[in-house]
C-alpha positions in Angstrom: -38.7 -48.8 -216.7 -41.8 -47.3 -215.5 -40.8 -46.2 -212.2 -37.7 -45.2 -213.4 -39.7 -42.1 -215.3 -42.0 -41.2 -212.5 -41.8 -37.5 -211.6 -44.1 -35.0 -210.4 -45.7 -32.0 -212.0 -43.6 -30.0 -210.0 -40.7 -32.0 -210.8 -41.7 -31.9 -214.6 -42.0 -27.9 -215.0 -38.3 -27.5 -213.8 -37.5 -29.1 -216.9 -38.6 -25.9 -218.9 -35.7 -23.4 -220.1 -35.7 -20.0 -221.3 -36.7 -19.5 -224.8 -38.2 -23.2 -225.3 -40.8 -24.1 -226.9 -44.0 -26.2 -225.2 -46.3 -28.1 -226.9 -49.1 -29.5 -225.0 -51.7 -31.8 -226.1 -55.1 -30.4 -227.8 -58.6 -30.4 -226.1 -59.2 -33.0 -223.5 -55.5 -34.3 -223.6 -54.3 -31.5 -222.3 -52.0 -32.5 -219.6 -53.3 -30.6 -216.3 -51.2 -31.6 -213.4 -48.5 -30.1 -216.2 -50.2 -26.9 -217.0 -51.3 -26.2 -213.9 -47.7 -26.6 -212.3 -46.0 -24.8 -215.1 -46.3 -21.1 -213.1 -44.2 -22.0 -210.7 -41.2 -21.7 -212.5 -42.0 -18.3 -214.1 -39.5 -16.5 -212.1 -36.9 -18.9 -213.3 -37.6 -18.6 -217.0 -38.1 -16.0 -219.6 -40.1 -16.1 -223.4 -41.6 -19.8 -223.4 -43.5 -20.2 -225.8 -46.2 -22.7 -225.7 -48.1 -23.9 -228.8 -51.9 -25.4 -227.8 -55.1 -26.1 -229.9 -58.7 -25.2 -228.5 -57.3 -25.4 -225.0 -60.4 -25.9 -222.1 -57.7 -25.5 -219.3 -57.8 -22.1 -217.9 -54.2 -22.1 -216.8 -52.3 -19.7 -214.4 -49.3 -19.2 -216.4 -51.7 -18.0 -219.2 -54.2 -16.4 -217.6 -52.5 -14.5 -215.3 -50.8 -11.2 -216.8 -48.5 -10.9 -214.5 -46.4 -14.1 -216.5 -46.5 -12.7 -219.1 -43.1 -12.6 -219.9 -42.2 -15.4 -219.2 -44.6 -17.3 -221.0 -46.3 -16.4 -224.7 -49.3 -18.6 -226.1 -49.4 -19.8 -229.5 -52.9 -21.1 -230.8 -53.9 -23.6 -233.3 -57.4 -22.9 -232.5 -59.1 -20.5 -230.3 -61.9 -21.2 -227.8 -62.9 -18.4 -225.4 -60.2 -19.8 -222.7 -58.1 -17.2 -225.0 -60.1 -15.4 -226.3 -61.0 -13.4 -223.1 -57.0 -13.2 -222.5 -55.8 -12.2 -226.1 -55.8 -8.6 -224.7 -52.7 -9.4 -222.4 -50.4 -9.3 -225.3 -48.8 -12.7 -225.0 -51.1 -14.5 -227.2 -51.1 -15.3 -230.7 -53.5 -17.2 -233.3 -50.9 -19.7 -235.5 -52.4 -19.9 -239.0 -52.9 -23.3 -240.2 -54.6 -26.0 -242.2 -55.3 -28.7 -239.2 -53.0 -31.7 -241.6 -50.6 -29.3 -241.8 -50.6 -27.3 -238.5 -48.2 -29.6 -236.6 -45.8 -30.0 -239.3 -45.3 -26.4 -240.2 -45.8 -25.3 -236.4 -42.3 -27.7 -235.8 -40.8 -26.7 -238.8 -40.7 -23.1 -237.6 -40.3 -24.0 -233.9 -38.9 -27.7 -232.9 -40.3 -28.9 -229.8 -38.6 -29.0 -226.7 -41.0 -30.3 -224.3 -44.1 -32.3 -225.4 -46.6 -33.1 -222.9 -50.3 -34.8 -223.3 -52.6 -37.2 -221.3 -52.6 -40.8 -222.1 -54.5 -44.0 -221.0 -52.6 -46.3 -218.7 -49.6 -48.7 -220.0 -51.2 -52.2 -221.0 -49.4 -55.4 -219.9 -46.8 -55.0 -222.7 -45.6 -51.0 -221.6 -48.0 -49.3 -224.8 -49.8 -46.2 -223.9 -52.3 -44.7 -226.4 -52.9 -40.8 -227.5 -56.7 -41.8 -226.4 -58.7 -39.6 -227.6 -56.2 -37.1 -229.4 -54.1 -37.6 -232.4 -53.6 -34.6 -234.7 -50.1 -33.3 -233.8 -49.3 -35.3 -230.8 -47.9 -37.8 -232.6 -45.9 -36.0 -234.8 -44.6 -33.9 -231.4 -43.1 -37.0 -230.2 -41.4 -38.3 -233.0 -39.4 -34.8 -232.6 -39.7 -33.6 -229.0 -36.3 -33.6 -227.1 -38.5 -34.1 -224.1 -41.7 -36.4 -223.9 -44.0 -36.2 -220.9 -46.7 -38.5 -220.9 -50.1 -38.3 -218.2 -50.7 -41.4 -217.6 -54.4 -41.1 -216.6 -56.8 -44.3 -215.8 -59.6 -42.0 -216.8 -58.6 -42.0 -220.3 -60.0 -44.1 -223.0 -57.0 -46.7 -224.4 -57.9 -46.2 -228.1 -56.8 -47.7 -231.6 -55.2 -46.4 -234.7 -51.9 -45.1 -235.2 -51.8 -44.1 -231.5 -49.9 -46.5 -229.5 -46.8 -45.5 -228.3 -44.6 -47.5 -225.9 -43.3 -46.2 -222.8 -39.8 -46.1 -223.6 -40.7 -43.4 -225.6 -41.7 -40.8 -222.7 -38.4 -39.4 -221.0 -40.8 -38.9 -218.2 -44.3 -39.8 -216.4 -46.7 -38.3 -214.8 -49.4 -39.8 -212.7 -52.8 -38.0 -212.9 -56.8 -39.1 -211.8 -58.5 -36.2 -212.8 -61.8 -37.0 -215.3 -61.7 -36.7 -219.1 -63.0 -33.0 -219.9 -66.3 -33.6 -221.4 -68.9 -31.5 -223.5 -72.5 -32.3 -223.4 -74.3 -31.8 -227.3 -76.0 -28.9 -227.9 -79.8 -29.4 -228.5 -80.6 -28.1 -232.3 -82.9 -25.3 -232.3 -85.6 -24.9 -235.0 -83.5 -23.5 -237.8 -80.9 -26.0 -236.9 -83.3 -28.6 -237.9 -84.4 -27.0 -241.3 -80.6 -26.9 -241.8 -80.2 -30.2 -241.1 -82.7 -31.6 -242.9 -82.2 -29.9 -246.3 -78.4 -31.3 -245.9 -79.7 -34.6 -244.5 -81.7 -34.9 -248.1 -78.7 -34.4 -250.2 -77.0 -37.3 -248.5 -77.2 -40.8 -250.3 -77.2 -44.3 -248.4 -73.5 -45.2 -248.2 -71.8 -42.0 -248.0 -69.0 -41.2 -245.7 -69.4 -38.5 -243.3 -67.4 -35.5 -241.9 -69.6 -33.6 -239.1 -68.4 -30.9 -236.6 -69.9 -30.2 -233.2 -72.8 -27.8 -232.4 -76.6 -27.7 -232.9 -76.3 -27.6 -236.9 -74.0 -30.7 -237.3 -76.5 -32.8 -234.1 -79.7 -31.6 -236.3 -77.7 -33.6 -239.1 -76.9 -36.4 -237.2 -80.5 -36.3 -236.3 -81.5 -36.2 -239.8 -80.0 -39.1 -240.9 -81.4 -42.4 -239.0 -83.1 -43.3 -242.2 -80.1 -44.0 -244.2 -78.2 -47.3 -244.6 -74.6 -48.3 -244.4 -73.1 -44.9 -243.7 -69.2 -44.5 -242.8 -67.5 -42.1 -241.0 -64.2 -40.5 -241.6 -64.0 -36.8 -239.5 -61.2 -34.4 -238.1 -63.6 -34.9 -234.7 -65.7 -38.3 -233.0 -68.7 -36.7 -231.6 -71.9 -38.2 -229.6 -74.1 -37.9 -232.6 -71.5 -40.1 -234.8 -71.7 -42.6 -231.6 -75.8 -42.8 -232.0 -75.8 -43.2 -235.5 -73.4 -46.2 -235.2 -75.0 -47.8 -232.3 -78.7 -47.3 -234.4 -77.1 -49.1 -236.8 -76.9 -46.1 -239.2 -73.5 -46.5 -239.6 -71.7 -49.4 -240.4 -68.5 -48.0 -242.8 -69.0 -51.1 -245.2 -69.3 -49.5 -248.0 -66.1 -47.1 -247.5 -62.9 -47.7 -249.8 -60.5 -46.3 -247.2 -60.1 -48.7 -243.9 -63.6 -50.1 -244.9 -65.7 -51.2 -241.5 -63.8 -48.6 -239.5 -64.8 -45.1 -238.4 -61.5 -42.8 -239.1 -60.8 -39.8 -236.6 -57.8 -37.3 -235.5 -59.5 -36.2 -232.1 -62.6 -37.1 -229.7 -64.8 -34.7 -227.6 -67.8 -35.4 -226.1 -70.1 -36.5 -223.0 -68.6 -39.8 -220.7 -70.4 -41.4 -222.6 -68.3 -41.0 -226.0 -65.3 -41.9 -224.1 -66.9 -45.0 -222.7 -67.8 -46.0 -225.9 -64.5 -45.2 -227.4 -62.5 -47.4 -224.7 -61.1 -50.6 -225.9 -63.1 -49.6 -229.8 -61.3 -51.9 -232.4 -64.0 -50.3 -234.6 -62.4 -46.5 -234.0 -59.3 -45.8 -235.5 -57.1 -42.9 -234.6 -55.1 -41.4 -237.7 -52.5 -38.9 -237.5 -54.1 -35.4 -238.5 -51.2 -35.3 -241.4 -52.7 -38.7 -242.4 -56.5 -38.4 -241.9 -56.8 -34.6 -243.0 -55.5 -34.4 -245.8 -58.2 -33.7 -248.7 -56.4 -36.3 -250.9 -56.5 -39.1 -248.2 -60.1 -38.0 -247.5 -60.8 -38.4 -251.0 -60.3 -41.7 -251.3 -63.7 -42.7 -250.2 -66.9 -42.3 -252.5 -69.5 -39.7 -251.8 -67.8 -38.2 -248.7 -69.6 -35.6 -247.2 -68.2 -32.7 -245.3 -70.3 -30.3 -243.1 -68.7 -27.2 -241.7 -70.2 -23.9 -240.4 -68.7 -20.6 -241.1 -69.6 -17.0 -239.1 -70.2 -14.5 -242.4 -70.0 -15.5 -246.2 -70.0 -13.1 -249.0 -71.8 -12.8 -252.2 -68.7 -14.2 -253.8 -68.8 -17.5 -251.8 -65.5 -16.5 -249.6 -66.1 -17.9 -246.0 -65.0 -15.8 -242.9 -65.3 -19.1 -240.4 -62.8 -18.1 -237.8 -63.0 -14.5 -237.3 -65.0 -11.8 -236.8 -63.5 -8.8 -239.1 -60.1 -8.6 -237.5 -60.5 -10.2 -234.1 -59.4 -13.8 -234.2 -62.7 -15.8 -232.4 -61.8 -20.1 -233.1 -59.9 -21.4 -236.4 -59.6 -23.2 -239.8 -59.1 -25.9 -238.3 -59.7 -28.9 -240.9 -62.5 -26.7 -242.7 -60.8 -26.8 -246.1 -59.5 -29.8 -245.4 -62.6 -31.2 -245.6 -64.3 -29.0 -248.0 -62.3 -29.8 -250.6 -61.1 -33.6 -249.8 -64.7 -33.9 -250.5 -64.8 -32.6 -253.4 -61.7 -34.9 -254.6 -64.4 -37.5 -253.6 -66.2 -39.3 -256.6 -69.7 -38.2 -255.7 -68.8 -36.2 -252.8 -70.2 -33.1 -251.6 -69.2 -30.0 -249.4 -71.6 -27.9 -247.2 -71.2 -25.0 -245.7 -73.9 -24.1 -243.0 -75.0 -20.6 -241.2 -78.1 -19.0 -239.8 -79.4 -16.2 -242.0 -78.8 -13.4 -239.6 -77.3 -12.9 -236.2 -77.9 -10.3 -233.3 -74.9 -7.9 -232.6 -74.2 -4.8 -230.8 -74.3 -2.2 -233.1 -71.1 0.2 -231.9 -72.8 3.4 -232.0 -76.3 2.8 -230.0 -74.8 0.1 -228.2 -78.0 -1.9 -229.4 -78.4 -5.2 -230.8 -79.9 -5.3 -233.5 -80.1 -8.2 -236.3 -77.8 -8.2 -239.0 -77.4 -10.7 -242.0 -74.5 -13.3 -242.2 -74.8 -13.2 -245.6 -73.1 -10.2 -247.0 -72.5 -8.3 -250.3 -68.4 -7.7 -248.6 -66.6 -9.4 -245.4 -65.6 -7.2 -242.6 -62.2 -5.4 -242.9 -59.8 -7.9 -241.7 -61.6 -11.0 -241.7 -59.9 -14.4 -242.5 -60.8 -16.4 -244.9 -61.6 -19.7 -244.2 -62.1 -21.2 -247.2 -61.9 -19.5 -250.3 -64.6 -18.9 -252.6 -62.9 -21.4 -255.3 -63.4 -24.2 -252.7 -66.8 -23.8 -251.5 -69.6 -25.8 -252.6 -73.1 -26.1 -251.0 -74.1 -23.1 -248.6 -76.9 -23.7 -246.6 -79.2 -21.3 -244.6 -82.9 -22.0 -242.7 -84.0 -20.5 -246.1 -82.7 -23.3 -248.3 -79.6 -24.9 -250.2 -78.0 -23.9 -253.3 -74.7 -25.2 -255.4 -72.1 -22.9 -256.2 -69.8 -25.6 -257.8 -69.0 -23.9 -260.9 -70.7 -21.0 -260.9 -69.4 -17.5 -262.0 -69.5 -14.5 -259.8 -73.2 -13.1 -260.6 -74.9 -16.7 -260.8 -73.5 -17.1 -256.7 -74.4 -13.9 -255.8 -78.0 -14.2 -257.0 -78.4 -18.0 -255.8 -76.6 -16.9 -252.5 -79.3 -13.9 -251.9 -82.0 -16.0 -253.1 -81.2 -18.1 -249.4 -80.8 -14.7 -247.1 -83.4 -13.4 -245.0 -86.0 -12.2 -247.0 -85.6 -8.7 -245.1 -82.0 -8.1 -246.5 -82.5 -9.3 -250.1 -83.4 -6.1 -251.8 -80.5 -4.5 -250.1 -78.1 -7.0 -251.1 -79.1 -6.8 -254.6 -78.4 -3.5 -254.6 -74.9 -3.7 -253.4 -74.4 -6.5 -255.7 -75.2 -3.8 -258.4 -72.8 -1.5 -257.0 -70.0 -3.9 -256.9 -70.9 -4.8 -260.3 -71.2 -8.5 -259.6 -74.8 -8.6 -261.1 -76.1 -6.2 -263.8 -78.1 -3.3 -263.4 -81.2 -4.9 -265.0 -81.0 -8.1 -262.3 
């Protein structure tokens, strides 16, 4: 059966029609012997679209204008791979919650061709999603063509991953390494950050941490507390140290107790060594393991998220800068507010005071808070003010749960830079979100 559904990448792009629809795997199961093939039928084929999710691969199909009508991108998530490219014309951010970005992405637009890495068949013909499985899964249960990567690289992983070869209409047989990420080394205010959400954290809670110097300073912050448990959209390296100090153990977890729950994995060679043959790391379906009531389930869950801008009414602009679309919800609310259906659980939100950006007129950078009296025109919102719980800067922590307009805008100044505060009371004034006499 096997050799029966070996093909090429070459082979394998001939399959795509006009007008289909492509979905390729997220992140590092992208399939690349795919992707990078998938040009060479432009002149054959007009508006495919292809549906991706914080792609790495720089493709030639995408990145070259010139294809551009034969091929339009739509994204889950963006990372600067489109970013730099959304000026072509051809590419579009798809609005989504991560549980539900599959599901509504293939109610709108039913798969025709699914492709993604894998890990190698096992004796008895099942390949596993590895280190991906947010919509993969859901792709195949649906795709009228399934292409799987076979890769020896890959991690074989567990969870609700496994998939048997009879599944793939075709293989494809790849060597090329598992696209890696090396953590970012937290800066000073990531460590103030860190610790001040590291304090708030009780023995025994379940965790949700991103990827960045905030979430590692986090990580950091916590190899003083005891039986810890993990259940994240995304398996980093600093989930991997806590587990192997002994941090983390997931035994006192009420959901899949002893096991460390994840959608997706990215990370150094190390991770995916560690992941590789894991009975401890399970792989649930994004639909599954993002959803805020499944997340719920387990006491004191703790979600950590940053967001780009937040404004004095608590909305959080995480994904784009005023009108220009820079990454993605992703499972943000998710998260956020699974954690809050959480007996005991908590919900941070995490940003550096200020940034440095180009001001338009001089062409100067100059430093600007991230904590604002009103969001830039155009800017989405990430997670709405009624979801958002604790915001932390390098300049403390406060609790908006239940607070009204002018007790978060006071406690949200009260954590800005100390050389915007003034100004922001003022335009808190203006807006009439504090009184005059605050």
């Amino acid at each position: 059966m096997y050799k029966d559904k070996l093909i090429t990448a070459h082979e394998a792009v001939k399959l795509v029609k006009s007008n289909d629809h492509v979905v390729v795997g997220m992140t590092a199961a992208e399939p690349q012997a795919f992707m990078n093939a998938l040009h060479e039928v432009a002149n054959d084929v007009k508006n495919v679209t292809v549906s991706s999710c914080l792609p790495i691969l720089e493709a030639e199909f995408f990145m070259n204008p010139k294809y551009k009508e034969s091929f339009n991108v739509g994204g889950w998530f963006y990372t600067n791979t489109l970013r730099k490219i959304h000026k072509n014309g051809n590419i579009s951010y798809i609005p989504n919650h991560l549980h539900l970005a599959g599901k509504k992405r293939f109610q709108h637009k039913k798969p025709n061709v699914f492709a993604m890495s894998t890990s190698m068949p096992d004796k008895h013909g099942f390949v596993s999603l590895s280190v991906q499985n947010v919509y993969e899964m859901d792709a195949i249960e649906i795709a009228d063509i399934v292409i799987f990567e076979v890769n020896p690289n890959f991690p074989r992983t567990f969870g609700d991953n496994q998939v048997h070869i009879s599944r793939a209409n075709y293989i494809i047989e790849s060597n090329y390494p598992v696209p890696s990420i090396q953590n970012a080394e937290p800066n000073e205010k990531d460590l103030i950050i860190g610790r001040l959400v590291a304090e708030q954290i009780p023995d025994g809670a379940t965790l949700q941490l991103g990827i960045g110097g905030i979430p590692n300073a986090v990580a950091a912050s916590l190899k003083d507390k005891k039986d810890l448990g993990i259940h994240t959209e995304m398996f980093t390296n600093g989930m991997m140290d806590l587990i192997k100090s002994g941090n983390v153990t997931g035994n006192k977890k009420n959901f899949f107790k002893g096991r460390h729950v994840t959608a997706f994995a990215y990370g150094s060679k190390e991770l995916y060594d560690f992941l590789d043959n894991n009975p401890s790391i399970y792989f649930m379906r994004g639909v599954e393991g993002n959803d805020p009531a499944i997340i719920g389930k387990n006491d004191n869950q703790i979600s950590i998220n940053t967001t780009i801008e937040v404004d004095l009414t608590g909305q959080c602009a995480s994904e784009s800068i005023g009108h220009v679309q820079f990454s993605g919800t992703g499972g943000q609310a998710d998260t956020a507010i699974g954690a809050q259906n959480s007996k005991g659980g908590k919900s941070f939100i995490t940003l550096y005071s200020t940034a440095m950006v180009k001001n338009p007129e001089t062409g100067e950078r100059e430093e600007v808070s991230k904590i604002v009296s009103t969001l830039k025109p155009g800017a989405g919102i990430s997670l709405s003010r009624n979801d958002v719980d604790y915001v932390v800067t390098e300049y403390g922590i406060v609790s908006l749960r239940g607070t009204t307009i002018a007790e978060r805008a006071k406690l949200l100044i009260s954590i800005a830079h100390p050389k915007f505060r003034d100004q922001l009371t003022k335009e808190a004034k203006e807006l009439m979100y504090i009184g005059q006499d605050s």
